[in-house]
C-alpha positions as a Python dict, from the first residue, in 0.01 Angstrom:
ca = {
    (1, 'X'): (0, 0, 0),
    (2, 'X'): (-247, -161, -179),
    (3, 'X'): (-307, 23, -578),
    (4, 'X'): (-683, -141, -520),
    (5, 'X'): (-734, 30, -190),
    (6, 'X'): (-615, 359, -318),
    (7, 'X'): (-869, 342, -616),
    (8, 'X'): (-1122, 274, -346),
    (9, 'X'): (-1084, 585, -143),
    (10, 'X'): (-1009, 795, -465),
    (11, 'X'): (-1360, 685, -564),
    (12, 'X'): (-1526, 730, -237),
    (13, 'X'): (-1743, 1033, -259),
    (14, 'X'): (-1855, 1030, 191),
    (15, 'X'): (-1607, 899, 403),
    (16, 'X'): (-1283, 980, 176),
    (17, 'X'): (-1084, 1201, 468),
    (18, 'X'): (-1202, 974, 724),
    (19, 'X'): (-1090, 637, 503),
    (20, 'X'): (-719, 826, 462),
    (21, 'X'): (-718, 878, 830),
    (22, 'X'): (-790, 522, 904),
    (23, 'X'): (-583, 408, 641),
    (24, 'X'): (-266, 598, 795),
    (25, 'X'): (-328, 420, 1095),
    (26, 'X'): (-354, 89, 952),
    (27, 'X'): (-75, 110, 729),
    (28, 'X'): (132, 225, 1061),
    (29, 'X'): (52, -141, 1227),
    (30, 'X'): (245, -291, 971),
    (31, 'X'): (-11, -546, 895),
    (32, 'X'): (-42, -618, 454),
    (33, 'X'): (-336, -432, 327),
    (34, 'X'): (-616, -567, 84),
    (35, 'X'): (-921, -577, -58),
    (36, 'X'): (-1190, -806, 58),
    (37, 'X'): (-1577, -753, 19),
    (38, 'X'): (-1545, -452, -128),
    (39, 'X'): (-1334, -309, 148),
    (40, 'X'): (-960, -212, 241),
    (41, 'X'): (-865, -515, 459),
    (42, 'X'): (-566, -544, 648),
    (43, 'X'): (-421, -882, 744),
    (44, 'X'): (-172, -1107, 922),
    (45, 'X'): (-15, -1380, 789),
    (46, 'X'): (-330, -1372, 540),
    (47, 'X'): (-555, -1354, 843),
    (48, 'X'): (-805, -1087, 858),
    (49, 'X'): (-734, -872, 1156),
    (50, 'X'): (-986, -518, 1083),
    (51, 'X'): (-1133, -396, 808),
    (52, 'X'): (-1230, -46, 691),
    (53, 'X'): (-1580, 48, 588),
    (54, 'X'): (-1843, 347, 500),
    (55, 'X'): (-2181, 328, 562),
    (56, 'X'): (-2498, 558, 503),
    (57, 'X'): (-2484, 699, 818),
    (58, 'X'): (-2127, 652, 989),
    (59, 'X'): (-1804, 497, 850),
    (60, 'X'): (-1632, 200, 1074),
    (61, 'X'): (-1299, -30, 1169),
    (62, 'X'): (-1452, -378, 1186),
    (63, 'X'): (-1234, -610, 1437),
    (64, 'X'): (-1268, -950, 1297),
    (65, 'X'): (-1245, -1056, 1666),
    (66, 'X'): (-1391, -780, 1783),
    (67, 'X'): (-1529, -1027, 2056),
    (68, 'X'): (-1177, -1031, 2226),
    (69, 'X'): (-1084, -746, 2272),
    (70, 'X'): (-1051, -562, 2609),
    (71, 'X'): (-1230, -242, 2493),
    (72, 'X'): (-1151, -30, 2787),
    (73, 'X'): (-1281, 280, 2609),
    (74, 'X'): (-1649, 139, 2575),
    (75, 'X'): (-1635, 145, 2196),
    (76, 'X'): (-1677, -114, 2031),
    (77, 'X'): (-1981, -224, 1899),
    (78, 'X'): (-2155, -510, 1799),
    (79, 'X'): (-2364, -502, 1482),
    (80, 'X'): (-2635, -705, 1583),
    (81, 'X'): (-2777, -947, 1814),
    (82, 'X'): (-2643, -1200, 1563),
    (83, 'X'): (-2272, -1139, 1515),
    (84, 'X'): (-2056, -1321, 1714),
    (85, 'X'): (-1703, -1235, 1695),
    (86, 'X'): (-1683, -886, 1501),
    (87, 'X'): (-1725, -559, 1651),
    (88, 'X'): (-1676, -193, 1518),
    (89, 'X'): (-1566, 152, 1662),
    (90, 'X'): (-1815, 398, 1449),
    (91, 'X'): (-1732, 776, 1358),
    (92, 'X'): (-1942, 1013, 1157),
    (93, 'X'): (-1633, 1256, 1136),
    (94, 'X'): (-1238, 1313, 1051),
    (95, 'X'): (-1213, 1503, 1425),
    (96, 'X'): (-1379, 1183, 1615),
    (97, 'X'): (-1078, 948, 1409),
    (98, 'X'): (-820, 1238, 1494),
    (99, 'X'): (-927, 1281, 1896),
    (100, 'X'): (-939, 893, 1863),
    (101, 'X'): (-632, 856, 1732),
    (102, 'X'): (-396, 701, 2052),
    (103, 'X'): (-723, 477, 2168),
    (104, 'X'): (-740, 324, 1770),
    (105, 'X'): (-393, 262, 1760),
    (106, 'X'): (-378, 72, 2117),
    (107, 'X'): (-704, -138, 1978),
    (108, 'X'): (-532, -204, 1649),
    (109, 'X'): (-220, -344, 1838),
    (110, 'X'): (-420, -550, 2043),
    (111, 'X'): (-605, -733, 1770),
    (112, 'X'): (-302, -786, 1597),
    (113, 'X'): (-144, -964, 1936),
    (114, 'X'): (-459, -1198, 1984),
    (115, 'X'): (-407, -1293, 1566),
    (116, 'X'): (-21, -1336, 1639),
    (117, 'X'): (-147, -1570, 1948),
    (118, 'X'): (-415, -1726, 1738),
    (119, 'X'): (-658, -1673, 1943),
    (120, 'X'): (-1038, -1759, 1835),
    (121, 'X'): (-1361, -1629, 1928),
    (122, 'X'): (-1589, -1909, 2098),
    (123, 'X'): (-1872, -1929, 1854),
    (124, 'X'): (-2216, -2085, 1900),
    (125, 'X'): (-2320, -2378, 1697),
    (126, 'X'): (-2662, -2344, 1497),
    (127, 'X'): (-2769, -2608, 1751),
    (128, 'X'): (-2724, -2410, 2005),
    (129, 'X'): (-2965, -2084, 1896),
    (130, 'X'): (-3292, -2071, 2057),
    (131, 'X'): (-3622, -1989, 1843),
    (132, 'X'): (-3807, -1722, 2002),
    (133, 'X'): (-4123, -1849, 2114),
    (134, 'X'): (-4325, -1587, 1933),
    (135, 'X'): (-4197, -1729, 1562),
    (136, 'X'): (-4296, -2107, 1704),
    (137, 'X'): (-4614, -1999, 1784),
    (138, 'X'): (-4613, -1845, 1432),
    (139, 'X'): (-4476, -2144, 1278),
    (140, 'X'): (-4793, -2351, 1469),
    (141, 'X'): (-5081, -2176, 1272),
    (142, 'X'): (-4975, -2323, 975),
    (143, 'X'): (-5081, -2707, 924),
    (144, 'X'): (-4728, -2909, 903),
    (145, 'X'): (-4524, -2591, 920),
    (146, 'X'): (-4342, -2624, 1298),
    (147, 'X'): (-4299, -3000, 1248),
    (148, 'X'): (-4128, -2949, 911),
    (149, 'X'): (-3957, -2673, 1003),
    (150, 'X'): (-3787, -2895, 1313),
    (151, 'X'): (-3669, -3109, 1064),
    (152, 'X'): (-3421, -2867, 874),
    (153, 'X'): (-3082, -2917, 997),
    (154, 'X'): (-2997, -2647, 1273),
    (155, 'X'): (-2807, -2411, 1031),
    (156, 'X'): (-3111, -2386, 776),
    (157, 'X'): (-3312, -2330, 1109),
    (158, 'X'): (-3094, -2068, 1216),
    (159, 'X'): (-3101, -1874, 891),
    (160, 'X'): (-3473, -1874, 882),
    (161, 'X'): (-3479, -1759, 1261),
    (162, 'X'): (-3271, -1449, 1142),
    (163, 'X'): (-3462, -1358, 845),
    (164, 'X'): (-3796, -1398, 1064),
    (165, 'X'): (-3661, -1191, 1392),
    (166, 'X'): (-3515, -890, 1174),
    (167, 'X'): (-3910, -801, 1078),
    (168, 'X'): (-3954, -537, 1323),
    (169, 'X'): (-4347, -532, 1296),
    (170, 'X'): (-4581, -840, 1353),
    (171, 'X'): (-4740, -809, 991),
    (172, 'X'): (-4430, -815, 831),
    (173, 'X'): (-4350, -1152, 1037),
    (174, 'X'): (-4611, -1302, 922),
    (175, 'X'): (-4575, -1211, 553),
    (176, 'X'): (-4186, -1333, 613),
    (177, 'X'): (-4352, -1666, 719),
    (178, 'X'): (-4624, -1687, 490),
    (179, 'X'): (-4386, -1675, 202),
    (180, 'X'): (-4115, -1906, 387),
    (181, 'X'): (-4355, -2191, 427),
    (182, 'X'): (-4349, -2333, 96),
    (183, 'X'): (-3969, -2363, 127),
    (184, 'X'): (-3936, -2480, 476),
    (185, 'X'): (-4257, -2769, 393),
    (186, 'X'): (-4004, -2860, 112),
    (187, 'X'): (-3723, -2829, 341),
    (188, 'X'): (-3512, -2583, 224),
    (189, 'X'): (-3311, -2343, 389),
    (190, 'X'): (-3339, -1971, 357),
    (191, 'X'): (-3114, -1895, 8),
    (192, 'X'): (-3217, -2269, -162),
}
């Protein structure tokens, strides 16, 4: 047991029955708990098998390779459209963790068996991301913007891709790019 972790779920005013519940299970792998991000982490060799976390609306194990596992139970769940490898199981209660109990335990085995295999997630290369039509037409109406934004490597293309496609309405697009374009015609990525 981690003192860190147990200062976390002291202070945790939301989740704090559900993080002892998930915590009991954890601890029970046998896998060497810590804190990473903010969050009790629990790892293998010092690789990051699951993490637990708390969020507004629903607290969470996050499967580092989420991606691999079998998930026979239908629930795990990817984030977004944009992560690759991690994937949560969600609860917004102590009694979903507790009727989930036998199901968690079985996932948390297997992710620890693909770490002890060393098993990796096949991951997409920046090159390799498409950019939605819609944000190259975007990127068009904007004298040198498309051709300058072609020349960022694929990673700083990528990050502005994500920042652009999480607007969910057109006008905020289009303020997103407006205030991108100085950047990208000086080509920079999204955080330079």
């Amino acid at each position: 047991m981690n003192k860190r972790v147990d200062v976390y779920i002291k202070n945790e005013t939301k989740w704090q029955a559900e993080f002892k519940a998930l915590r009991e299970l954890a601890l029970a792998s046998g896998l060497t708990e810590d804190m990473k991000w903010g969050q009790p982490c629990y790892t293998l060799n010092n690789k990051n098998v699951f993490l637990i976390h708390g969020f507004k609306d629903y607290c969470a194990l996050l499967f580092m390779k989420g991606a691999l596992l079998k998930d026979p139970k239908g629930i795990l769940i990817q984030q977004t459209a944009n992560v690759q490898s991690a994937r949560q199981i969600r609860f917004v209660n102590l009694q979903e963790i507790t009727k989930k109990r036998s199901t968690l335990k079985a996932y948390i085995s297997e992710a620890i068996k693909i770490e002890e295999l060393g098993l990796e997630v096949p991951v997409k290369k920046a090159s390799e991301f498409e950019v939605p039509k819609e944000i190259l037409a975007k990127l068009k109406k904007t004298t040198g913007l498309l051709p300058a934004f072609k020349k960022l490597t694929p990673g700083r293309q990528r990050a502005w891709v994500l920042h652009f496609s999480a607007a969910k309405q057109e006008k905020t697009l289009d303020s997103r790019i407006e205030k991108a374009a100085p950047a990208i015609l000086a080509g920079k990525g999204l955080n330079e």
